[in-house]
One Martini backbone bead per residue (centre of mass of N, CA, C, O) as a GRO file, in nm:
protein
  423
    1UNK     BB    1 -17.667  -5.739   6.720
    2UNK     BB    2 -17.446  -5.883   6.878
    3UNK     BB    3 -17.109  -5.839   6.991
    4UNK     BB    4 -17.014  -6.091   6.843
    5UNK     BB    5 -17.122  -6.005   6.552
    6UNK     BB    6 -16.998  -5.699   6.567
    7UNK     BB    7 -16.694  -5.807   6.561
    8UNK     BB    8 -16.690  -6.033   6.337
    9UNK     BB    9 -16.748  -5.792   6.117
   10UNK     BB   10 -16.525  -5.635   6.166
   11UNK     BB   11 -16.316  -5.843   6.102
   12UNK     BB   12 -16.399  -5.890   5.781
   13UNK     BB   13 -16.436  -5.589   5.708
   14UNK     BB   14 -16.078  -5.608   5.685
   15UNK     BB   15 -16.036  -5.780   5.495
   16UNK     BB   16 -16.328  -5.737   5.273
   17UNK     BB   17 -16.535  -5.451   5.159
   18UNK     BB   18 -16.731  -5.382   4.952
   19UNK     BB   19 -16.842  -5.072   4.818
   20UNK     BB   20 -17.072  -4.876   4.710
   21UNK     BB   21 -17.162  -4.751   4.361
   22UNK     BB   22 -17.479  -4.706   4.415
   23UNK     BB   23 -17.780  -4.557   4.444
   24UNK     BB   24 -18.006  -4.667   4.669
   25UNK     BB   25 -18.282  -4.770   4.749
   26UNK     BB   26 -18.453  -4.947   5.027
   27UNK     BB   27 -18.673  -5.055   4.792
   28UNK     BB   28 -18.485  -5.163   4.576
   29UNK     BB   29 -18.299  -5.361   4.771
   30UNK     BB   30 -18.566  -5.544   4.845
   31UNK     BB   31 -18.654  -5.600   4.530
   32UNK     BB   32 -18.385  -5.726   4.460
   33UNK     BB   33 -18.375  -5.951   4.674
   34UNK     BB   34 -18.665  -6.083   4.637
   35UNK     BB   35 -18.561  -6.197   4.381
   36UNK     BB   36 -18.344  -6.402   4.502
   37UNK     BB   37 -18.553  -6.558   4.670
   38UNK     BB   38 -18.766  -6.631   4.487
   39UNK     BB   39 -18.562  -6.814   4.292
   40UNK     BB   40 -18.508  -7.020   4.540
   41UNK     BB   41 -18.816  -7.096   4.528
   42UNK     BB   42 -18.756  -7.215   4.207
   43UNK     BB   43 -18.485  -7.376   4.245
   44UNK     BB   44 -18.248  -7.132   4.179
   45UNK     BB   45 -17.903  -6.997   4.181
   46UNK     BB   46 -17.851  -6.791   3.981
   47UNK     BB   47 -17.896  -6.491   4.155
   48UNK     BB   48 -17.720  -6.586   4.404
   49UNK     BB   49 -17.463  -6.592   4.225
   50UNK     BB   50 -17.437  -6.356   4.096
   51UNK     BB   51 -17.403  -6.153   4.359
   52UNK     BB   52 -17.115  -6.282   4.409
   53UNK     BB   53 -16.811  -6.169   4.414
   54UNK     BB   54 -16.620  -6.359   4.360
   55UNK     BB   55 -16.312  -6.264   4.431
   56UNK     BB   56 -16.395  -6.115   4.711
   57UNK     BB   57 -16.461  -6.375   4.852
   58UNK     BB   58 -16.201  -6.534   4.846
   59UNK     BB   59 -16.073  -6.305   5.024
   60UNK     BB   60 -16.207  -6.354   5.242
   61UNK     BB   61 -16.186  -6.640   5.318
   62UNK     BB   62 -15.867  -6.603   5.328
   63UNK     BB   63 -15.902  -6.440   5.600
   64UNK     BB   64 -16.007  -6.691   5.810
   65UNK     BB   65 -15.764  -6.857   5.728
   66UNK     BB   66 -15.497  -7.085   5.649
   67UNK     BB   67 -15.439  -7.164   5.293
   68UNK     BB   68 -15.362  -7.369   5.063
   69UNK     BB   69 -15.338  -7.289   4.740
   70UNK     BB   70 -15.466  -7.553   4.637
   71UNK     BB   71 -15.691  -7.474   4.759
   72UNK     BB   72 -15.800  -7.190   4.659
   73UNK     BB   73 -15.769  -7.250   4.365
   74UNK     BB   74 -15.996  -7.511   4.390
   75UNK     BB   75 -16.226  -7.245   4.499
   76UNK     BB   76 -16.188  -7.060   4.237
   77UNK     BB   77 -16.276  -7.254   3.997
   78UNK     BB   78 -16.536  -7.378   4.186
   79UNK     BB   79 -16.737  -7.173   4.325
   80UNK     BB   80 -17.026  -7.180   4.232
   81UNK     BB   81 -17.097  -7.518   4.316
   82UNK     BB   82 -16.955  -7.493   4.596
   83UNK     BB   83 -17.178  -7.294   4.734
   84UNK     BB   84 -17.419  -7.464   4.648
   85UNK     BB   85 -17.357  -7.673   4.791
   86UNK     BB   86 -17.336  -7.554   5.088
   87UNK     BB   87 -17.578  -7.435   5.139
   88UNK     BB   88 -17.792  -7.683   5.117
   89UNK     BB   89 -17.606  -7.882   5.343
   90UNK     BB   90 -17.707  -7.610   5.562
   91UNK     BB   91 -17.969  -7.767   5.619
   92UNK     BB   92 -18.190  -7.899   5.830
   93UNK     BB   93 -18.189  -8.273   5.830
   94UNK     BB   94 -18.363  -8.487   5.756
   95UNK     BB   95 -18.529  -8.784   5.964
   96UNK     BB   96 -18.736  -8.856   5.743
   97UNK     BB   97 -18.918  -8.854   5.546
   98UNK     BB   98 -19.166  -8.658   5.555
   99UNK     BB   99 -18.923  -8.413   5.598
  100UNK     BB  100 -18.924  -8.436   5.265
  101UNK     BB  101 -18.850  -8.117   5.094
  102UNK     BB  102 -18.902  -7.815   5.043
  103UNK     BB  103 -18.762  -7.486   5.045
  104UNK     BB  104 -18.836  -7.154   5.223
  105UNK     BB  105 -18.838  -6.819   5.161
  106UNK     BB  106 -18.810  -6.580   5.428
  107UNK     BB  107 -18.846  -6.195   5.463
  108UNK     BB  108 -18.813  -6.041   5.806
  109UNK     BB  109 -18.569  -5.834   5.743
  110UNK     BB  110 -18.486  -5.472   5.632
  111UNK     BB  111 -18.217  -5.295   5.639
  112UNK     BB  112 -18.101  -4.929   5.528
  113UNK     BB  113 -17.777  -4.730   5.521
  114UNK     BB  114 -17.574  -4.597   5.234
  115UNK     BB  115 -17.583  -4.903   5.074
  116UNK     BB  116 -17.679  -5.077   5.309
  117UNK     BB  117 -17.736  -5.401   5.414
  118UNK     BB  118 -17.963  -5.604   5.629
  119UNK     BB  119 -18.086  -5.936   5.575
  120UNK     BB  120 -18.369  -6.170   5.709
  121UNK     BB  121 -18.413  -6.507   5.678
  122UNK     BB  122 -18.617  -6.769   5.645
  123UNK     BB  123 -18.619  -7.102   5.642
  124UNK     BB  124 -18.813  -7.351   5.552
  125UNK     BB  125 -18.945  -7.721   5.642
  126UNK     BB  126 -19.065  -7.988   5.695
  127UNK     BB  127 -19.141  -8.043   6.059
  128UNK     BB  128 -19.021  -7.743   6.171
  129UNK     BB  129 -18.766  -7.635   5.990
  130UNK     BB  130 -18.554  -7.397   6.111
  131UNK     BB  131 -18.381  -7.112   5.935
  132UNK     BB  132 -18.131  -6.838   5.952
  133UNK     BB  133 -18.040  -6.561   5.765
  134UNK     BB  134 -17.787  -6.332   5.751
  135UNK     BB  135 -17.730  -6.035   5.506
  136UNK     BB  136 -17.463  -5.875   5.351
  137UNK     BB  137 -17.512  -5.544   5.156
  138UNK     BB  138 -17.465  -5.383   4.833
  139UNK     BB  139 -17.480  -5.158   4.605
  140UNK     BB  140 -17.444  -5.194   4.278
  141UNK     BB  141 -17.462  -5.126   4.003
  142UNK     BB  142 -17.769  -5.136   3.789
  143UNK     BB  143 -17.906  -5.216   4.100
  144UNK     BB  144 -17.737  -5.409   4.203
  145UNK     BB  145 -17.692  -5.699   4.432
  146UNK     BB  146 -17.447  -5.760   4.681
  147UNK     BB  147 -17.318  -6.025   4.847
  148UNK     BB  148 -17.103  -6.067   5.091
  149UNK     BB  149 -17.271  -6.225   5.363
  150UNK     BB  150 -17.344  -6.481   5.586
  151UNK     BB  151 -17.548  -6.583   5.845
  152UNK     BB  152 -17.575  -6.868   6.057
  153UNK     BB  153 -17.759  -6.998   6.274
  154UNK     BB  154 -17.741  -7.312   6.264
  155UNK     BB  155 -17.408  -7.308   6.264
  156UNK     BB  156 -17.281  -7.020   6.396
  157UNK     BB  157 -17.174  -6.906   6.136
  158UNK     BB  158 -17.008  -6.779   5.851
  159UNK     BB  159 -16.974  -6.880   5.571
  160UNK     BB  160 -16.673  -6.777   5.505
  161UNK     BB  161 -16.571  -6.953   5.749
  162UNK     BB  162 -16.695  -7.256   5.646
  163UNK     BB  163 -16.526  -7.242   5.379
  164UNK     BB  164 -16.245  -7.250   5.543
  165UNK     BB  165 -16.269  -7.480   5.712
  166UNK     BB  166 -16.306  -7.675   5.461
  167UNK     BB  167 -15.999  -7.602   5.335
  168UNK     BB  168 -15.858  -7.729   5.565
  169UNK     BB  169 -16.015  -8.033   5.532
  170UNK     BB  170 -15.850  -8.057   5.260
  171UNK     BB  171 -15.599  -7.926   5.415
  172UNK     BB  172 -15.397  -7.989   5.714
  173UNK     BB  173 -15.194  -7.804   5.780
  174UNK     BB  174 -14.992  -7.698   6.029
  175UNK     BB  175 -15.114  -7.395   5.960
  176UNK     BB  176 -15.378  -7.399   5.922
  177UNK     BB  177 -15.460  -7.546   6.208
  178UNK     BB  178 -15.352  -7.360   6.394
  179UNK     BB  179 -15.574  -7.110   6.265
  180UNK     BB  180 -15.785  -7.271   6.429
  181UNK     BB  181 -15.634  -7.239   6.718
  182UNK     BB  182 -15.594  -7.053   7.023
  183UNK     BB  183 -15.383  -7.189   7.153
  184UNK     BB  184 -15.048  -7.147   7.193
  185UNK     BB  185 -14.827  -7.315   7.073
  186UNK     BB  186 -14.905  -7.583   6.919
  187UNK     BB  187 -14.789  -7.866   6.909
  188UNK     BB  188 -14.692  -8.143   6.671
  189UNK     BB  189 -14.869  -8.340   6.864
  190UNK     BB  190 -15.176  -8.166   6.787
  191UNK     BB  191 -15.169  -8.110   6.509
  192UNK     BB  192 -15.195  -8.354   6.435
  193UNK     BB  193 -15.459  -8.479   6.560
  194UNK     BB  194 -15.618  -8.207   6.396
  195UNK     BB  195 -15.517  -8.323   6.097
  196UNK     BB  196 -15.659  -8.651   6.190
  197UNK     BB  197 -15.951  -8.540   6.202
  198UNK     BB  198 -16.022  -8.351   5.942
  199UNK     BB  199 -15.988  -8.558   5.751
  200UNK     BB  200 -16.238  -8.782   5.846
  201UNK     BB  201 -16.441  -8.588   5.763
  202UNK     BB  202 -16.361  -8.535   5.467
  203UNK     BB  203 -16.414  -8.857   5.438
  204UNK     BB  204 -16.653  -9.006   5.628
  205UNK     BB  205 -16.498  -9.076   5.872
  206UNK     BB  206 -16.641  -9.167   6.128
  207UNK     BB  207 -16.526  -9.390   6.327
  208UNK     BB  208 -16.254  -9.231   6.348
  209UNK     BB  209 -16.311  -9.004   6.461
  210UNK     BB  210 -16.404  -9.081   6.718
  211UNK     BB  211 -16.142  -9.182   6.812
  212UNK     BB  212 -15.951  -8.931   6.783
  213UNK     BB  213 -16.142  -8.785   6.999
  214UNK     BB  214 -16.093  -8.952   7.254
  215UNK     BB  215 -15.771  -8.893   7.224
  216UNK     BB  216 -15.777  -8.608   7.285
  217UNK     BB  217 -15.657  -8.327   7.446
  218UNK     BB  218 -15.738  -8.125   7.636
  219UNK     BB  219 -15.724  -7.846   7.544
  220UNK     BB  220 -15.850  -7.928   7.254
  221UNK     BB  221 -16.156  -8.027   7.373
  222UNK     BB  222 -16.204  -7.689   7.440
  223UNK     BB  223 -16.202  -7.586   7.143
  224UNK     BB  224 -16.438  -7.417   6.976
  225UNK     BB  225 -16.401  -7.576   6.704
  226UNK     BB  226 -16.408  -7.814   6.800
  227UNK     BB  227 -16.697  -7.843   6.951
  228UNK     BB  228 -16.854  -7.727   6.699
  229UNK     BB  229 -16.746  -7.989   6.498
  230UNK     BB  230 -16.889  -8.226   6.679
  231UNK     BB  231 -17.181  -8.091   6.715
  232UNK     BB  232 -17.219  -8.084   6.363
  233UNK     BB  233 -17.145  -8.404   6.346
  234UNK     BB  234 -17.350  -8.546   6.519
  235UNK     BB  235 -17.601  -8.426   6.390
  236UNK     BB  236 -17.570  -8.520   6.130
  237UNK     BB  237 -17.531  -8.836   6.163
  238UNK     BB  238 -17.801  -8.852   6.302
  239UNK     BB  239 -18.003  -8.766   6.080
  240UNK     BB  240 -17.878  -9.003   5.858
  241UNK     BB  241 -17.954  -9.231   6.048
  242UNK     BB  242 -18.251  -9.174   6.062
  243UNK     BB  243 -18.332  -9.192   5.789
  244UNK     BB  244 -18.254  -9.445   5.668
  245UNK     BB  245 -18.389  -9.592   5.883
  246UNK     BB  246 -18.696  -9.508   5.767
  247UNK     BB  247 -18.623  -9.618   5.493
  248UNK     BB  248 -18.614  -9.916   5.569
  249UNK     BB  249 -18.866  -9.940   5.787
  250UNK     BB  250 -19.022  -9.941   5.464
  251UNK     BB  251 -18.853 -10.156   5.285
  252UNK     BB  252 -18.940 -10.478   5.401
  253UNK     BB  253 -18.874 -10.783   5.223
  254UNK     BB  254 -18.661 -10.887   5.383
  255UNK     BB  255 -18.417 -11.038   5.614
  256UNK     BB  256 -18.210 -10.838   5.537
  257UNK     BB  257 -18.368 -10.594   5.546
  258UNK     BB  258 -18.444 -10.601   5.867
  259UNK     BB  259 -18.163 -10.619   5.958
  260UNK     BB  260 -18.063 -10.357   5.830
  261UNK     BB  261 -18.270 -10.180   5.994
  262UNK     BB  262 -18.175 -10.243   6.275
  263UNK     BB  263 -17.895 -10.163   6.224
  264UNK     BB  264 -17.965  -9.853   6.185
  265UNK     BB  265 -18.147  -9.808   6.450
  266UNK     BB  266 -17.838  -9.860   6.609
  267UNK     BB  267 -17.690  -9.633   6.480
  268UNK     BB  268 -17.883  -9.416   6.556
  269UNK     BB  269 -17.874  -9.458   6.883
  270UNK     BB  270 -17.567  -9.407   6.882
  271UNK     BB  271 -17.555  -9.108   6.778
  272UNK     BB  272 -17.753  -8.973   6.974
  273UNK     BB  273 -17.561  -9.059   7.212
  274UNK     BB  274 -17.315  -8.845   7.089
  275UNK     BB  275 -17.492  -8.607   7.049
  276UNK     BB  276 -17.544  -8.561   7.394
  277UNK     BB  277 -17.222  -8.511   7.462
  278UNK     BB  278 -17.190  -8.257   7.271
  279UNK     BB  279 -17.387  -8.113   7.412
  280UNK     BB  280 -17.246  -8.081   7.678
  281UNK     BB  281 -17.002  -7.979   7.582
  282UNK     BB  282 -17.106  -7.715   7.506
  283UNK     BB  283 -17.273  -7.611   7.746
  284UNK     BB  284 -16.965  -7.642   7.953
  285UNK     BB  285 -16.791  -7.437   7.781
  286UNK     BB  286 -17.044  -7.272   7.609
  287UNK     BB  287 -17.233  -7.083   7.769
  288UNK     BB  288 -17.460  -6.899   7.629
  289UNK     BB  289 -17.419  -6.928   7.328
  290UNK     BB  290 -17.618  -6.791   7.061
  291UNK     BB  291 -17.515  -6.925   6.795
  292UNK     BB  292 -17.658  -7.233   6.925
  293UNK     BB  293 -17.949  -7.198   6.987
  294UNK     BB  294 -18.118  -7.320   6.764
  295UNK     BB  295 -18.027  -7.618   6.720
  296UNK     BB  296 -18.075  -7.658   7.066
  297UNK     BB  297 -18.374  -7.648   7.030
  298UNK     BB  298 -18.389  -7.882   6.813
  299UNK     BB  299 -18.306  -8.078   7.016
  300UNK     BB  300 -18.488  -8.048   7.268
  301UNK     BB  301 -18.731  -8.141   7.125
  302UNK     BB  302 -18.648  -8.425   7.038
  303UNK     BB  303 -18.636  -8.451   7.359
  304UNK     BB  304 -18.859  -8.319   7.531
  305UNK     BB  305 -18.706  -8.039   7.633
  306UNK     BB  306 -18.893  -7.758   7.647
  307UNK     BB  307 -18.781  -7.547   7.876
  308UNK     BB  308 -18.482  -7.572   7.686
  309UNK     BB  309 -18.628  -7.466   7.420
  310UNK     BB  310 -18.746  -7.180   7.530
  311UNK     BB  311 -18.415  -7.089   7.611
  312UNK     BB  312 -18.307  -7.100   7.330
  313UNK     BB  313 -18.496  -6.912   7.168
  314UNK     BB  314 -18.442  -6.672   7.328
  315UNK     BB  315 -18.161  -6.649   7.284
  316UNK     BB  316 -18.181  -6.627   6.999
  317UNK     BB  317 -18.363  -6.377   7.007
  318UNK     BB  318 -18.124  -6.193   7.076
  319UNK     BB  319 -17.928  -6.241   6.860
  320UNK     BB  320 -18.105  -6.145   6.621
  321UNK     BB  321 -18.302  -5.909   6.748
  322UNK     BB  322 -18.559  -6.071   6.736
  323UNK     BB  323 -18.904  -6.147   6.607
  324UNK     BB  324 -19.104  -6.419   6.529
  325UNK     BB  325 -19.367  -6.614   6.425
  326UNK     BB  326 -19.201  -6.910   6.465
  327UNK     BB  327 -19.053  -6.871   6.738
  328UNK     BB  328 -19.342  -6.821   6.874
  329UNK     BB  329 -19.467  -7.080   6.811
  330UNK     BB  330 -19.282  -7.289   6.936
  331UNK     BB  331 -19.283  -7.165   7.219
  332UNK     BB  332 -19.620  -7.250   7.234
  333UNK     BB  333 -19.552  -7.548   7.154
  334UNK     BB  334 -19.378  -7.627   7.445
  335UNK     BB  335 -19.533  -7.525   7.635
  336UNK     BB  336 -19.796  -7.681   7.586
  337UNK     BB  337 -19.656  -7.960   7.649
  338UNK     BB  338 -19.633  -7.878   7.960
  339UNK     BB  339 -19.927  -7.707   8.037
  340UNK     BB  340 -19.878  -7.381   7.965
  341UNK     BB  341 -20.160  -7.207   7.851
  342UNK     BB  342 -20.055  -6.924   7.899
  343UNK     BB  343 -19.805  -6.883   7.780
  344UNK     BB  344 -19.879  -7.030   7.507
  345UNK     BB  345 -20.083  -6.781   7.416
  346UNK     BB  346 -19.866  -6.559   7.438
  347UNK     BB  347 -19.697  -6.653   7.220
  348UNK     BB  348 -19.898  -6.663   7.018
  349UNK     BB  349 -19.996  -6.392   7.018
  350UNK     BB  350 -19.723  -6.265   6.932
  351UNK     BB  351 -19.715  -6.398   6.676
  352UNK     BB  352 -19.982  -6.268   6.569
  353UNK     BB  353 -19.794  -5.942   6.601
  354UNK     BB  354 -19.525  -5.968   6.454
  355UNK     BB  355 -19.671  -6.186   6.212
  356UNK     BB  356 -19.967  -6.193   6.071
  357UNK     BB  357 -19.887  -6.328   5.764
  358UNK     BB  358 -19.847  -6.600   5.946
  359UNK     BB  359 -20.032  -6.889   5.974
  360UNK     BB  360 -19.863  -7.044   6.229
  361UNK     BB  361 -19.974  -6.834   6.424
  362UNK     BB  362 -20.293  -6.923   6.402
  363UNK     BB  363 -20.288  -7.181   6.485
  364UNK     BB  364 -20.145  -7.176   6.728
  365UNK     BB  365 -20.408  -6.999   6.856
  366UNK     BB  366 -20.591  -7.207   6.806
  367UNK     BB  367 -20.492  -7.412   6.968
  368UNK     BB  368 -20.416  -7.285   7.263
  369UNK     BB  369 -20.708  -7.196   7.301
  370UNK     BB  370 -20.829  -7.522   7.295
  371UNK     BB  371 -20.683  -7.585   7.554
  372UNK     BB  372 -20.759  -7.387   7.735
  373UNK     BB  373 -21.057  -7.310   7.715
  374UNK     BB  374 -21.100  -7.089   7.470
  375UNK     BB  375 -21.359  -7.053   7.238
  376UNK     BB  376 -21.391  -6.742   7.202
  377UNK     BB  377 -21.098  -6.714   7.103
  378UNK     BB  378 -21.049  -6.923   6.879
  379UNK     BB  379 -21.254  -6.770   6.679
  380UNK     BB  380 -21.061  -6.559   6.597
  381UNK     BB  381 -20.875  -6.717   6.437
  382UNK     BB  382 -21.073  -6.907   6.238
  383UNK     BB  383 -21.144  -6.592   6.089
  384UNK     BB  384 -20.866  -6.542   5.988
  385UNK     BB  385 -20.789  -6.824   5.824
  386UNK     BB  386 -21.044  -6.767   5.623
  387UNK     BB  387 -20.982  -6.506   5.551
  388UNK     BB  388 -20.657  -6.459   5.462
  389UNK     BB  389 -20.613  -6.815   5.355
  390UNK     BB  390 -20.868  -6.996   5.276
  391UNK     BB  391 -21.033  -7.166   5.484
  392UNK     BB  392 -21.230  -7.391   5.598
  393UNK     BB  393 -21.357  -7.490   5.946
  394UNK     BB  394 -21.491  -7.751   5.974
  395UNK     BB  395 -21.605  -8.013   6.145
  396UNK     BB  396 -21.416  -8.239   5.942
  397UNK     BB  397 -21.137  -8.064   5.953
  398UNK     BB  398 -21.138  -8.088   6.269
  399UNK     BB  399 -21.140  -8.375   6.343
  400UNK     BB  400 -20.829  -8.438   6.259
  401UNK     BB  401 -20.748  -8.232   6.464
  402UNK     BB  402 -20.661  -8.331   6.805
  403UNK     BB  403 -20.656  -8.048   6.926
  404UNK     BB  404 -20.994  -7.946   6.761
  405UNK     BB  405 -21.205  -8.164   6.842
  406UNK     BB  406 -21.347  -7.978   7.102
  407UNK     BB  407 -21.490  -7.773   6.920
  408UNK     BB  408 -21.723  -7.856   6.784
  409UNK     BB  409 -21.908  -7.885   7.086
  410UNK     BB  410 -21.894  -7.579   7.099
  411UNK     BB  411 -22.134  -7.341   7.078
  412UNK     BB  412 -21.945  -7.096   7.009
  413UNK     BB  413 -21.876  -7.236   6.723
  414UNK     BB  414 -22.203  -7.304   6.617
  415UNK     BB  415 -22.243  -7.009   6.591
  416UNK     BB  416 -22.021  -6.937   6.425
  417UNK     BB  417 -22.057  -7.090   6.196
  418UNK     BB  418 -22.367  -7.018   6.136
  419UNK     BB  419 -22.266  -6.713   6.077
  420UNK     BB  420 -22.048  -6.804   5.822
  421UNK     BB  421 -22.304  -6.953   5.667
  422UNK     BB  422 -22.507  -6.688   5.635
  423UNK     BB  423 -22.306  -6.457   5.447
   0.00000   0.00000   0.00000
């Protein structure tokens, strides 16, 4: 955890930190863990909600923003609800159909220590979208384990922070908005400004928001608060316009079809133009800012922007702490797309070595050894693939892969089907 993480802990946990009141050991607190993300793998958030004990929640929110009572109380009354709904919503939105599915949890990180842990899961999605929470626990009663809070690597912030400032653009009275705000004393009319900025999100009124954005004072466009905000709303934005164009033109039936198609694809084009500003604004503000390098990777891939994608992604582990073999696989796979086959192989390599046990670190093994024609490097990802995995690699397989057709003609291979179609 950097330096910054570790300062933001210490300031939650100043503020409600419930301490463990049973001794587990770290295999017990592992596998009551593992089994609430089993749990959320089955679609189900009983026991992920179980885990949170809404009222000590409620005071560490509350700790977090200047919130006012209507608002504090009416996220106490339906907090179950509340949270599941943020959960969900802040996963990374698919851009296309293709790219809507299931989420999967895996635990690739649990360090436990004196009845406390901090657990880190990896939610993949398809399409290659990836997002890690980091979570603090502590053993509860009858073996229970309880979730304090956790950090979300994809939007740079702690939920119990992203639930306060959601309740501020619920009421954005100007105590609360204040709250949000670092410069000192900020005006009457800084703080209308940004209580009718905040209201425009709340209310999902886009075109408002662009307005009063662009007419924000110098001081206020540079606050942390606005640009983090602005560069998640506005990643929000291209992602929903860009699902829907993609939605309206497979759906074209009339001329009036065809022109909503246009139309939305015209509005996710202006999106995105407006997510490159966010992007510039956060980069030019606050550069090498770790909380936001995860998301900022996925940005630079859609942008085709690799060597900027593989500079995120290895900031993203600095501020982790670790690697995994998803994040050491996109940087294999972003190399490769640079024409960098050296590079490629040892990220590659490095995903099967961090995490043997992900398949897509074996894959990315393989195509990048078969890109850089190391055909005899490649039959050993192959014999993982079969072995560990369960896959065929035949000719016929191998043919679908835009990647893999080299391989099939390359006798390194021919001898190799032919010894495991021997044995």
């Amino acid at each position: 955890m950097n330096r910054f993480l570790a300062l933001v802990t210490l300031l939650l946990a100043l503020v409600v930190t419930p301490q463990p009141v049973a001794a587990q050991s770290a295999d017990e607190m592992r596998a009551g863990f593992q089994a609430i993300i089993d749990d959320l793998n089955d679609n189900t958030f009983r026991k992920f909600g179980d885990a949170i004990d809404e009222r000590a929640f409620v005071n560490r929110v509350s700790g977090t923003r200047v919130i006012e009572n209507d608002a504090k109380e009416a996220f106490a009354a339906d907090i179950d609800e509340t949270i599941q709904a943020m959960f969900v919503s802040m996963f990374p939105l698919a851009r296309s159909l293709d790219e809507q599915g299931d989420i999967i949890g895996t635990l690739i990180s649990f360090e436990e220590q004196d009845g406390q842990a901090r657990a880190v899961v990896r939610y993949e999605s398809k399409g290659y979208r990836f997002t890690y929470h980091s979570y603090d626990l502590i053993g509860g009663r009858g073996g229970r384990i309880q979730i304090v809070d956790w950090f979300d690597y994809y939007h740079g912030a702690w939920f119990s922070e992203e639930a306060g400032d959601m309740l501020v653009r619920t009421m954005p009275s100007q105590a609360a908005v204040a709250s949000i705000l670092e410069i000192p004393n900020p005006s009457e009319a800084q703080l209308f400004q940004v209580g009718e900025l905040l209201k425009t999100i709340r209310d999902n009124d886009w075109g408002r928001y662009f307005q009063i954005h662009e007419g924000l004072e110098e001081p206020i466009t540079k606050e942390l608060f606005i640009v983090h905000q602005h560069y998640q709303l506005s990643s929000h934005i291209a992602a929903t316009y860009s699902l829907q164009a993609d939605i309206a033109g497979r759906e074209q039936l009339s001329d009036e079809d065809r022109a909503r198609a246009r139309g939305l694809t015209q509005a996710a084009r202006q999106a995105d133009r407006q997510l490159d500003e966010a992007v510039r604004e956060l980069l030019g503000y606050f550069p090498g800012d770790g909380r936001y390098s995860l998301s900022l990777a996925h940005y630079f891939i859609l942008r085709g922007q690799f060597e900027e994608a593989i500079t995120q992604y290895e900031a993203f582990q600095n501020t982790l702490g670790m690697k995994d073999g998803a994040t050491e696989s996109m940087k294999a796979t972003a190399a490769m797309a640079l024409g960098d086959f050296e590079r490629a192989q040892a990220f590659a390599l490095s995903a099967t070595e961090v995490e043997p046990t992900l398949e897509l670190g074996w894959w990315t093994l393989l195509r990048t050894r078969t890109a850089a024609e190391d055909y005899s490097g490649a039959t050993e990802a192959l014999t993982q693939l079969e072995d560990r995995f369960g896959h065929l690699l035949i000719p016929q397989k191998l043919r679908r892969d835009r990647f893999l057709r080299a391989l099939i003609d390359q006798q390194v291979y021919k001898d190799w089907r032919a010894g495991r179609d021997a044995t």
